[in-house]
Each structure stands twice: as C-alpha cells, then as structure tokens.
C-alpha positions in Angstrom: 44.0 25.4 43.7 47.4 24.5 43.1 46.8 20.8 44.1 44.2 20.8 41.5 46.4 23.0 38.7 49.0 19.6 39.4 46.2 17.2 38.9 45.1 18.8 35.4 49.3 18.6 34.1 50.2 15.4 35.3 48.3 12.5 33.9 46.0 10.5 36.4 45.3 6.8 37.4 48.0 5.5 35.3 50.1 2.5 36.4 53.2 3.2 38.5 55.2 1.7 35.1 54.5 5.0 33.2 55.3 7.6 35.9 58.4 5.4 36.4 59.0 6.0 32.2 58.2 9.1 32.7 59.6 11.0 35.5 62.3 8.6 36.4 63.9 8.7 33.0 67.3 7.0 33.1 67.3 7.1 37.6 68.6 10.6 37.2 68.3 12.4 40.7 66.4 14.8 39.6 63.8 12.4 37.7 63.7 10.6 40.5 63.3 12.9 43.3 60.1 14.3 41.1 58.6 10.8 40.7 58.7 10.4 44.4 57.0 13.4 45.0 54.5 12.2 42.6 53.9 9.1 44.5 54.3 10.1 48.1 52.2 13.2 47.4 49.7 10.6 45.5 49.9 13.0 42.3 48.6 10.2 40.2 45.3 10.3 41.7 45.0 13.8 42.7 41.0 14.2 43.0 40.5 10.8 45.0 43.3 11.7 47.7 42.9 11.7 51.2 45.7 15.2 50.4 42.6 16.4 48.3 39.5 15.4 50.4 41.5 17.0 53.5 41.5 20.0 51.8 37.9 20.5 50.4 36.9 20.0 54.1 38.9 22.7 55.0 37.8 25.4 52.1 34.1 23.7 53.2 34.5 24.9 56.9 36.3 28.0 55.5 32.9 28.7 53.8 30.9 28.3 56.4 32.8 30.2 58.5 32.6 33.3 56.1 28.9 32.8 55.3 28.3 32.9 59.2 30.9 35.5 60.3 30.5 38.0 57.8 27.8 37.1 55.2 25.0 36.3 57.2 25.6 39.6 59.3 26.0 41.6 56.5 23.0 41.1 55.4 21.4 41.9 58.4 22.6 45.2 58.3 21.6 45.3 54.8 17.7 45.2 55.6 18.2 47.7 58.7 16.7 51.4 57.8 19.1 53.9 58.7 19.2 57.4 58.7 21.8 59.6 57.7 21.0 62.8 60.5 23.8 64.7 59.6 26.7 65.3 57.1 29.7 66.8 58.2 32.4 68.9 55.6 34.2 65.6 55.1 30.9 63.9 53.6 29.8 66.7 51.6 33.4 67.8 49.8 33.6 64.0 49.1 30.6 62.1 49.0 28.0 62.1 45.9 25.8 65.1 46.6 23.1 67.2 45.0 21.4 70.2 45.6 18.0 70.5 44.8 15.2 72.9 45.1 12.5 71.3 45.1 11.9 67.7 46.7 8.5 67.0 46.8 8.8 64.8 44.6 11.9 62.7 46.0 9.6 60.2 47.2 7.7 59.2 44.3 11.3 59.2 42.2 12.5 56.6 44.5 9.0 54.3 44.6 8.6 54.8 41.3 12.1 53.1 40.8 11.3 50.6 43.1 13.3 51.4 46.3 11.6 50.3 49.4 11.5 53.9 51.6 11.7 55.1 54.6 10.6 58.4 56.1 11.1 60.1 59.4 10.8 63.9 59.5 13.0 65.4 57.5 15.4 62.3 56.8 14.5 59.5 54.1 16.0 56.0 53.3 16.0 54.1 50.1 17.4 50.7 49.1 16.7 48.1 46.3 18.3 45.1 45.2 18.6 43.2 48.4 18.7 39.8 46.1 22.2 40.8 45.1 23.5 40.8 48.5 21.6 37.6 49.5 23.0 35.9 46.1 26.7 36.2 47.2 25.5 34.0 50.5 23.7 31.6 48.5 27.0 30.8 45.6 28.5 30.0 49.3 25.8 27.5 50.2 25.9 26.0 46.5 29.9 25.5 46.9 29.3 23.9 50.7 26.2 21.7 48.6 29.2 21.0 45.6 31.8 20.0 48.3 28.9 17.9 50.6 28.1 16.0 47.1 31.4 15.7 46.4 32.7 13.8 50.0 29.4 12.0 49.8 30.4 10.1 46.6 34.0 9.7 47.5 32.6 8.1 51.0 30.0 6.3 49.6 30.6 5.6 45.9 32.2 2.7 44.1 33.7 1.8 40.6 33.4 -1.8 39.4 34.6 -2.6 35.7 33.8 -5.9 34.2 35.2 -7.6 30.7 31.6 -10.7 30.3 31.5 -12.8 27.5 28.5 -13.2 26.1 26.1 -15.9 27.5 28.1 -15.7 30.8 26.7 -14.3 34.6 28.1 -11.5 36.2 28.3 -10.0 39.7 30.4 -7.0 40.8 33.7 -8.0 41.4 36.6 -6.3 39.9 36.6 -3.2 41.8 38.0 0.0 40.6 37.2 2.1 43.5 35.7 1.7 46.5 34.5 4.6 49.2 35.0 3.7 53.1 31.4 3.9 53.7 30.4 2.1 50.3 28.2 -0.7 50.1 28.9 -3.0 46.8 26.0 -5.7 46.6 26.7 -9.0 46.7 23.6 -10.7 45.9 23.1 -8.6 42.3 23.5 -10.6 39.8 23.3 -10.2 36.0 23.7 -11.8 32.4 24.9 -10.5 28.9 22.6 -12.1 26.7 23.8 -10.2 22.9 26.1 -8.0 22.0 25.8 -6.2 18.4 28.4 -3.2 16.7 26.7 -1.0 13.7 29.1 0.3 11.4 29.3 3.4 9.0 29.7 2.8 5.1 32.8 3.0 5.1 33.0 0.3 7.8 34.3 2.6 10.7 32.1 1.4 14.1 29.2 3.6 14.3 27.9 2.2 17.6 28.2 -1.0 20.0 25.6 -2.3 22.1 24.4 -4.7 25.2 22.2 -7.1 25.5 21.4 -7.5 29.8 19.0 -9.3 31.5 19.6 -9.2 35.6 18.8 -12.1 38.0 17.4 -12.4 41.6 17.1 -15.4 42.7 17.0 -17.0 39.3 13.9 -15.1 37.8 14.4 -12.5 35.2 13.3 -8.9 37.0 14.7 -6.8 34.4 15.9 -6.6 30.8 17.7 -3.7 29.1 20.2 -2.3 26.3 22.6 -0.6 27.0 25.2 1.2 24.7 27.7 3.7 24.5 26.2 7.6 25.8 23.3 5.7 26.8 23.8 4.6 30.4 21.4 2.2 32.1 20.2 2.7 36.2 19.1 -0.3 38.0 18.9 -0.6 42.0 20.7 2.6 42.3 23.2 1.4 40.0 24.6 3.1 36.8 26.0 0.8 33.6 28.1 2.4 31.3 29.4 0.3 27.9 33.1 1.2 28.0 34.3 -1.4 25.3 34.3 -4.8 23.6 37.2 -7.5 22.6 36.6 -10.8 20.7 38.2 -13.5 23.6 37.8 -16.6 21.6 36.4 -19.0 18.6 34.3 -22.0 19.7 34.9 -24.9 17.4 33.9 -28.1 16.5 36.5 -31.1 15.3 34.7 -34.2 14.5 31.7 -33.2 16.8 33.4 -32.3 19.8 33.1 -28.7 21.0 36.3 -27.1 22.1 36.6 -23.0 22.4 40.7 -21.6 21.6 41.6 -17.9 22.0 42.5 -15.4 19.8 45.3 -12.2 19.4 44.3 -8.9 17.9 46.1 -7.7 15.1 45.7 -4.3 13.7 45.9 -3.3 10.1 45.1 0.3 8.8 42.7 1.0 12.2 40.8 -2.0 10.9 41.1 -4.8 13.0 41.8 -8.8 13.0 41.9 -11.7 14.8 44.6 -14.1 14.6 43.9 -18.2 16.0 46.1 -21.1 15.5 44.8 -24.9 15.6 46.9 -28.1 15.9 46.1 -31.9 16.4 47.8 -35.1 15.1 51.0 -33.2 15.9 52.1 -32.6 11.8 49.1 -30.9 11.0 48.7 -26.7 11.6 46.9 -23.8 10.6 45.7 -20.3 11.1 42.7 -18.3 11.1 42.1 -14.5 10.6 38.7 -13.0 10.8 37.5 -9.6 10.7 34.2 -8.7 13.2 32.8 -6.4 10.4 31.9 -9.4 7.6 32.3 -12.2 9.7 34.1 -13.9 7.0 37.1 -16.4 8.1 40.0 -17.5 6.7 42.3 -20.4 7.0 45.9 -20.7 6.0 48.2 -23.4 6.3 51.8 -23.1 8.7 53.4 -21.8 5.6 50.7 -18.8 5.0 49.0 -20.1 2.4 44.9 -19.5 2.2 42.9 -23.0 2.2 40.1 -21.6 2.0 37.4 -18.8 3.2 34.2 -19.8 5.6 31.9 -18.8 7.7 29.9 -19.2 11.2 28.6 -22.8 11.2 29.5 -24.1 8.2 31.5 -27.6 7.7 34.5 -28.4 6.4 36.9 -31.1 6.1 40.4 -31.0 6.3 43.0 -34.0 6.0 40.1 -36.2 6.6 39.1 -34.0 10.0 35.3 -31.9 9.8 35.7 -28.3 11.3 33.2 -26.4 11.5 33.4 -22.7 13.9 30.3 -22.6 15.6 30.7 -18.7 17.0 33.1 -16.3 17.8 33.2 -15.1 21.4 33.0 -11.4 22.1 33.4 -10.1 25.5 31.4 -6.9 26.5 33.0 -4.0 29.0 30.9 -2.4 31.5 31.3 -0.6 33.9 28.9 0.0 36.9 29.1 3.5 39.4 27.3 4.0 42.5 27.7 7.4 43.2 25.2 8.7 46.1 26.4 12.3 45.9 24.9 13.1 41.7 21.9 14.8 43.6 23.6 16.9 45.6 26.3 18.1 43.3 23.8 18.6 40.5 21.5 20.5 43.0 24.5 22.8 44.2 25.4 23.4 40.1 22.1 24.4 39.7 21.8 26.4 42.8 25.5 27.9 41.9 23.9 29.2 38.5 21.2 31.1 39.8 23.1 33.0 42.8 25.7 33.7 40.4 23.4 35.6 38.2 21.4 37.0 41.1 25.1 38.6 42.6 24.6 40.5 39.5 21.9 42.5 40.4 22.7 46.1 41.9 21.9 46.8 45.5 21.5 50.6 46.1 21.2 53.2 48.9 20.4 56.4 49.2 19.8 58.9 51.8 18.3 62.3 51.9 18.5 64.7 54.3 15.9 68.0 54.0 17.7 71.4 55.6 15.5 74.6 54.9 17.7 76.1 52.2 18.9 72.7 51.0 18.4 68.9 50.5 21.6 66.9 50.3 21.1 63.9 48.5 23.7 60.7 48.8 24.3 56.9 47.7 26.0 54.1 47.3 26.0 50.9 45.0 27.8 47.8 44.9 
C-alpha cells in the first residue's frame, strides 16, 4: 500500500530531466539523496516495477494462502449441523437467552424465516445466510483474478506510439513498453489515409479523427476511423488517437515539388504555423497559417504581409510561381496489446458481486428443550 500511496504523489514516466529539476534542486544533499531513492527505487514508474510486480505476487500467494488455510475451512464448518447439548452457568449468565413456555412452534418460526433446520430430540439447529460467508472467499478469488490479469498484461502486453503523416505506411516500431513474454508483430502493416479536426463555433477543436486502411501483403483487409474516446481493435490490437501536429507544407516553385517544415507558434490557445522559404540567395519570406481556415499568409523578411492564399492556388513572386499544394499533418496513435483486459474486467465484475453478497447476514441459532424450560441462543456475523 505504501508503494502504491508513493506512486499516486510522485509524478510517473516522466524523463529523468524533471525528477532531476525537481528533487535535485540546486545538488543539495538532501534533494539529492531523495532523487536517488526515486530512481534506484524506480519511483518514476511505480506500477510497471519489477519492486511492484514482486509484491502483488506476494499479496497473490498471501491470498491464496488465507482462502485455503482459513476461508475454505471455515466454511466447512459453516454448513456442519451442530448441536448445542448442554449450556453451562457461563453460557446462560452471558450468552443471548430466552425463556419460553411454549415451543411448538419454534420450528415453523425458523422455516418460516428461512433457516435451514435441524432436529434431533430435544436439540434443534438453524442457520441462513451461508452466501455471506461464501462471498468473503469469492472477493479473495476476484483479487487473485485482478492480480492474475494484472501480471498477465505486464508479461504479455506492449505499448507502441506512432507520430504518421498522412499518406505514409506504418508498422509498430517505436515502443513504449514492452512485456518479457510480449509478442509485437512484425508483419502488421497499416496506412493513414485522412485525417479531419471538427471545431466548435467558437473555433475551439471539438473532435479529431483518423482515416486507416491496414495492409497484408499489399491488399486492403480492413478500413476504419478511428478518433479520440473511440478506440479501434484489430488482430487483437487496440488504436487509440492520442494527438495530431502539422510537420510540413509541400510546395511547388516553378513546377517542381519540394515539402519544407514548419514551427508551432501559439497565440491566445489558438495555434499557428510559422515556414520560412529562400532561393536566389536575396530573396526571403514567411508563411503563417492557421489549421482552422486554412488560410495562408506570406510576409516578406521585414514582416510585411504580401499577400493571403490558399491550398493550390498560384502565385508569382519576383518572377517565381508558388503555389502550396497541401499542408502535412501527422496523426498520433497509439496501439496496446494488453492480454490481461478479460481477466481483470472478469475479477471487477466478480469483486462487485461477492462484495455485495458479504453483506448478507449469516445466522445461527440453537435450541435446547429441558422440561421446565427452552433456552434459546444465536449468533450473527
């Protein structure tokens, strides 16, 4: 628990540059002893740690253990009838007793409130409720189910996060995370064919989207859309749409196709693209575009507008014809294999229900029939 309480308060998966801001600040001793705590006791990826794994085997093998030791047992006891053949002063000056007259009709009382009885001369035993002492042994199979799900993914799982232009292949190569026992394909291939943002009125991104066809062995076997909160499975496969950057402008001067980059610029969380062009050595310019009009502007060196223009249309400057054929957006994805979602979802689900059940009461009660008197006793959980 504490391991985890240290995951929650320090940040995770950053890059050793910000713990290095952070918890070294100004190579003070004492900043510096905690950041190499941090790192040696790999803080900064708490719930992928071998520190972490290492313990949920142990808490999972703690929970067997209990469940088989004491649980299981338990419950055995639990369905055994058992009669309560005599009470000595101790019992009756402190247990829960009545005295009663008549008990003809201590029988039908307890059917009626559906204890399952037992009856043997002059003794009787009543329970109900056994589902709430089987529920307590099934929220410790759901955690063992959790934990199995758990070291399943981290085994078997991977992470792989792509940046694809649009009209470009992909494969999965940039890997995030990787389990020992993972298996990243490497004949999946796939291509981002569009990529589209809808905006709000007030020109605020309402929602980006994906355009993806996937390849095997150069024929189209799939086609999808994916955007953002609306993941994609293919071949096992999850695709998430993480984010989106412009990379470039492809151009044309004088008929001859060249593609430049571009540098974001930020204005009022609305956001630019800056591009500068030279040839002929004297001559120089800018241009700025926005991804919500699609309008484009030129300025000279000095920062004064030539002009305004759009996607494919020609101009000619100092006797040179530009014309900006499209601008390049790049697409983020990223793809999950996680083989333990089945598992962990079945355990939550499982984990629900024997927590409810472990609310319901499981009773006893024994009676015991003298000739003058009928001593009547319980117990619930």
């Amino acid at each position: 628990i504490l391991y985890s309480i240290l995951g929650t308060l320090i940040e995770q998966e950053k890059e050793i540059e910000y713990y290095q801001n952070h918890y070294f600040y100004n190579n003070k001793p004492f900043f510096s002893i905690i950041g190499k705590c941090i790192l040696y006791l790999q803080l900064d990826h708490v719930y992928t740690s071998w520190i972490f794994v290492f313990l949920l085997i142990i808490l999972g093998f703690s929970l067997i253990i209990c469940t088989f030791s004491t649980q299981l047992p338990s419950m055995n006891y639990a369905r055994k009838w058992k009669f309560r053949k005599y009470y000595n002063q101790e019992f009756i000056s402190t247990g829960f007793q009545y005295k009663l007259t008549v008990y003809s009709s201590i029988l039908y009382i307890l059917m009626k409130n559906n204890y399952n009885v037992f009856h043997q001369k002059k003794y009787v035993y009543g329970y109900k409720g056994l589902v709430g002492r089987l529920s307590p042994i099934c929220v410790h199979i759901s955690l063992i189910i959790l934990l199995m799900g758990s070291l399943v993914t981290f085994f078997g799982g991977f992470i792989v996060q792509e940046m694809i232009p649009v009209g470009e292949e992909f494969h999965l190569q940039n890997v995030v995370k990787s389990g020992l026992f993972s298996n990243i394909p490497k004949n999946f291939f796939g291509k981002v064919t569009d990529f589209g943002i809808d905006y709000y009125d007030n020109k605020d991104i309402k929602q980006f989207y994906t355009k993806l066809i996937f390849l095997q062995h150069n024929n189209i076997i799939n086609t999808e859309i994916l955007s953002v909160n609306k993941p994609i499975t293919i071949d096992n496969l999850r695709f998430y749409q993480t984010d989106w950057q412009v990379s470039g402008l492809r151009i044309e001067i004088n008929n001859v196709p060249i593609q430049i980059p571009v540098y974001k610029l930020d204005n009022n969380n609305q956001n630019f693209w800056l591009s500068n062009l030279s040839y002929d050595k004297d001559i120089q310019f800018y241009i700025i575009f926005s991804n919500i009009d699609n309008k484009i502007f030129l300025y000279s060196k000095v920062g004064t507008l030539i002009c305004n223009m759009r996607l494919n249309q020609a101009i000619v400057l100092n006797h040179t014809e530009l014309k900006i054929l499209d601008i390049i957006k790049s697409t983020g994805l990223q793809v999950k294999q996680d083989p333990g979602t089945l598992l962990v979802y079945l355990g939550f689900v499982f984990l629900i229900i024997s927590t409810a059940g472990s609310y319901i009461t499981y009773s006893q009660v024994w009676v015991t029939i003298l000739p003058f008197n009928i001593y009547l006793s319980g117990f619930t959980n």
